[in-house]
C-alpha positions in Angstrom: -39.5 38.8 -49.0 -38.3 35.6 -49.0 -38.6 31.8 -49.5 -38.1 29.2 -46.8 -38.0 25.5 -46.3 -42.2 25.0 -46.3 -42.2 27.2 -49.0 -39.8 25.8 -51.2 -41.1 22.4 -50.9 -44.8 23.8 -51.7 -43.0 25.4 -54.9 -41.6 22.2 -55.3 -44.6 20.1 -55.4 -46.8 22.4 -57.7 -44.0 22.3 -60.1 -43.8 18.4 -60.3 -47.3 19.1 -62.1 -45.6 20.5 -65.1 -42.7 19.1 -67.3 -39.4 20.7 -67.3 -38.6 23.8 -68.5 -41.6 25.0 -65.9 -41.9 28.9 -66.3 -42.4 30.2 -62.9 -42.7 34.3 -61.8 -41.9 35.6 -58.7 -43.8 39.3 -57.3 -40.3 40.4 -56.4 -36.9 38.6 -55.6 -37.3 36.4 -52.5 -34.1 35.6 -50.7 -33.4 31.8 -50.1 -33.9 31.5 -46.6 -32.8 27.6 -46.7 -29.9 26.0 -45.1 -28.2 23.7 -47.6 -29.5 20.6 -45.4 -32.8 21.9 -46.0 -32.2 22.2 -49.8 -31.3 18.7 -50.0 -33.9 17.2 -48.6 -36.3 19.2 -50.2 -34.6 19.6 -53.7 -31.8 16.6 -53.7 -28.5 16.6 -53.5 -28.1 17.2 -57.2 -29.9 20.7 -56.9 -28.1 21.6 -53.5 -24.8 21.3 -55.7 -25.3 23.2 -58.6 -26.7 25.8 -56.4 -24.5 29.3 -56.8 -24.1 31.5 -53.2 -24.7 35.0 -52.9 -21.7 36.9 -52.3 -23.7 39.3 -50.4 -24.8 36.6 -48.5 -23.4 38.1 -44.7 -25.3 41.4 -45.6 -28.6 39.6 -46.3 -28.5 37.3 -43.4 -27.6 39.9 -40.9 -30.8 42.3 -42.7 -33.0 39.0 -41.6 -31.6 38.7 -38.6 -29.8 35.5 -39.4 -26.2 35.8 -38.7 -24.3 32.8 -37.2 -27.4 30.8 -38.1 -26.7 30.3 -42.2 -23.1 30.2 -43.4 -24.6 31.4 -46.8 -27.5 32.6 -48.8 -27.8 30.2 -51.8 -28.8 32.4 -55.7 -32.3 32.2 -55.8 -32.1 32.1 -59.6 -29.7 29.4 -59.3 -31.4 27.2 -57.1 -35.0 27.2 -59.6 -32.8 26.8 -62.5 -31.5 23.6 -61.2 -34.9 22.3 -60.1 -35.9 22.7 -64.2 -37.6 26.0 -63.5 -37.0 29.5 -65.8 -37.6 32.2 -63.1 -38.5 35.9 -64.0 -39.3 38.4 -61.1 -41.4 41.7 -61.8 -40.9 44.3 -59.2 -41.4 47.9 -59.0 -38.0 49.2 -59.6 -34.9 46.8 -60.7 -32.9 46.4 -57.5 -31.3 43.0 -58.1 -30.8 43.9 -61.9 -33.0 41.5 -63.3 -36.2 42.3 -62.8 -38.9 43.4 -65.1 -40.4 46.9 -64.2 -44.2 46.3 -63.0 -46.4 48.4 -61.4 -48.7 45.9 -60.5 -51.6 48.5 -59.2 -51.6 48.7 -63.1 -53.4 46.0 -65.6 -51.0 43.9 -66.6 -49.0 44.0 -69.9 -50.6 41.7 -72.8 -47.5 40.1 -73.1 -47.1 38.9 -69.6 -50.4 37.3 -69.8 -50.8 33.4 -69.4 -47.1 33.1 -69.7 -46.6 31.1 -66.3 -47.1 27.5 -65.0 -46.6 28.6 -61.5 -46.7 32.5 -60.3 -45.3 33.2 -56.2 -46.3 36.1 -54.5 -44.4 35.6 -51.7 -45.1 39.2 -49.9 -45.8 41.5 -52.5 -49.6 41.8 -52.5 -50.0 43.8 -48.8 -47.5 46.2 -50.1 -50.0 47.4 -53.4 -53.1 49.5 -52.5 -54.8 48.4 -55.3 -55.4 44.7 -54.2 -58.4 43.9 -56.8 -56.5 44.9 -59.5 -53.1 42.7 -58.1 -54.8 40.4 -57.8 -56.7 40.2 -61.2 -53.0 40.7 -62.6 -51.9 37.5 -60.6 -54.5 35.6 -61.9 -54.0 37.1 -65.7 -50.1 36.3 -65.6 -50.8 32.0 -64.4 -51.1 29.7 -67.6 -55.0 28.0 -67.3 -53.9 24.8 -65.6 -51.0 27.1 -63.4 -50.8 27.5 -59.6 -50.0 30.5 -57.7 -48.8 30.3 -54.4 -49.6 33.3 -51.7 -47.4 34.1 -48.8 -49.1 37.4 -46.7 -49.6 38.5 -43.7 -52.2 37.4 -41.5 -51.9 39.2 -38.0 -48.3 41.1 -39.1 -49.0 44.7 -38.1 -48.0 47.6 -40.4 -45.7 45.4 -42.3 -47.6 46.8 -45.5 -51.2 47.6 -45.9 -53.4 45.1 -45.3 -53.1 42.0 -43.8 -55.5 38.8 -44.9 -58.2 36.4 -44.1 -58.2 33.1 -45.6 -61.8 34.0 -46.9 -60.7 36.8 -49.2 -58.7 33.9 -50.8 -61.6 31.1 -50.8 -64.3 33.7 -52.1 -61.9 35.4 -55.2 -60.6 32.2 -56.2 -64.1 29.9 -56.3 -66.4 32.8 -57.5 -64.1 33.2 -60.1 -64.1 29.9 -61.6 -60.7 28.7 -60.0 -59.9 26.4 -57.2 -58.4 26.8 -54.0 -55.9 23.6 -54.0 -55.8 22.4 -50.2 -55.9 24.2 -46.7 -55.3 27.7 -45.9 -52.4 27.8 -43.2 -51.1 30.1 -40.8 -46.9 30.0 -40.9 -45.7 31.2 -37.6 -42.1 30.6 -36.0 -38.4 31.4 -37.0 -37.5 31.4 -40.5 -35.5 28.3 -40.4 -37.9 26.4 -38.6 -41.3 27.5 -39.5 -44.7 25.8 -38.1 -48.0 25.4 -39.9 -51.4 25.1 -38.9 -54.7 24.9 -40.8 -57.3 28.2 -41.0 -60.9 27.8 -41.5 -61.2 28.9 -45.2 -64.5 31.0 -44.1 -65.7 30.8 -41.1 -64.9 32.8 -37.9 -62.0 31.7 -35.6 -60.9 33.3 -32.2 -57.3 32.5 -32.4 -54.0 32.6 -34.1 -50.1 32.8 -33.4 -48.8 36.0 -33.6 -47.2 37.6 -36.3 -48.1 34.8 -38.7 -48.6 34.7 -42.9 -51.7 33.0 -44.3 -50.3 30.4 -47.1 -52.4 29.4 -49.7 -51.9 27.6 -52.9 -54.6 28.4 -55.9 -55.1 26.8 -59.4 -56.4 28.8 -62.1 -59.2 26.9 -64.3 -61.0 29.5 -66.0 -59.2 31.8 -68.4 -61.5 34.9 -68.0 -62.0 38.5 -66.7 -62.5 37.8 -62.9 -65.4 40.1 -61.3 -65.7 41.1 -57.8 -66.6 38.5 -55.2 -69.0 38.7 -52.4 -68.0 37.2 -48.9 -68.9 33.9 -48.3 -70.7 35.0 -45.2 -72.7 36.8 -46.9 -73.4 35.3 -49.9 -74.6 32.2 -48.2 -76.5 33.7 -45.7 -78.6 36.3 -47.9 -80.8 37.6 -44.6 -78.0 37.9 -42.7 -78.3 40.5 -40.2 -75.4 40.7 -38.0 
């Protein structure tokens, strides 16, 4: 997983909602897929400076298939840090060090909950087979008030498994009592240059570019046990047929 330019300047944004310290959790630890031109525009050049670079950095670019594009890979921890954000990551096993042990097919630990201001799943959520339950646990571990940001697949075959419709976003967040903050998008292209273009939250639509992610930002309003939403398509069309 990672976190690129668009990313980072939607992160950005939902955290200008919140004074500093913000608390922020990531579903794993993304890489910082950002040159440092990119980091200064989006963060300043105050942030780009204090920013710390991986000394693995020539390992991780050449595992994303970004050698001789990036000269380094800045410290994720390093860069939210100096944008005024405390960062944890939960993950499944520890393999940065850091992390805190999750199982997030689980319910989530009472002492995780509402402990965020912004919560990032930035390609965890495909990779857990029980989605209803990640997804209760995503909403569970966002402060009422909080934003959670989604990065997942859209059309990315057998990268996990499932891929997602912009619906399945729309219905659980509004027939839960929260709020889907702006457009759904697809994010298509190379890393360091990605494209966006805005989904139809619920109806149908014939096309996409390949290999995209659906991005969608959410803001958690009610602070109670979500149920289990019906499809918009369904639940507006009662004596639907086909």
């Amino acid at each position: 997983m990672a976190i690129n330019v668009v990313v980072l300047d939607m992160l950005a944004a939902l955290a200008r909602n919140f004074p500093a310290p913000r608390r922020l959790v990531c579903l794993g630890y993304p890489d910082m897929l950002v040159t440092e031109p990119q980091l200064a525009k989006v963060c300043g050049a105050e942030v780009a400076g204090q920013a710390r670079f991986r000394d693995d950095s020539e390992s991780i670019l050449r595992w994303h298939r970004l050698g001789g594009r990036m000269e380094r890979v800045a410290e994720t921890s390093s860069v939210f840090q100096a944008m005024g954000i405390e960062a944890d990551f939960v993950d499944i096993a520890a393999t940065r060090g850091r992390e805190i042990v999750l199982d997030l097919n689980q319910p989530l630990p009472a002492a995780l909950a509402g402990q965020y201001d912004l919560v990032y799943d930035g390609g965890t959520l495909e990779h857990c087979f029980n989605v209803g339950q990640v997804m209760r646990n995503i909403a569970a571990l966002a402060k009422t008030g909080g934003f959670i940001l989604h990065v997942n697949p859209l059309n990315y075959y057998n990268h996990g498994f499932f891929n997602f419709n912009p619906t399945f976003y729309h219905d659980w967040y509004a027939q839960t009592g929260n709020q889907v903050v702006g457009p759904c998008y697809a994010m298509f292209g190379p890393v360091l240059e990605p494209r966006l273009v805005p989904l139809e939250p619920t109806h149908p639509f014939r096309e996409a570019p390949a290999r995209a992610v659906v991005v969608v930002a959410a803001r958690k309003l009610a602070d109670t046990p979500a149920g289990w939403p019906m499809q918009s398509k369904y639940r507006d069309n009662p004596e639907l047929k086909s």
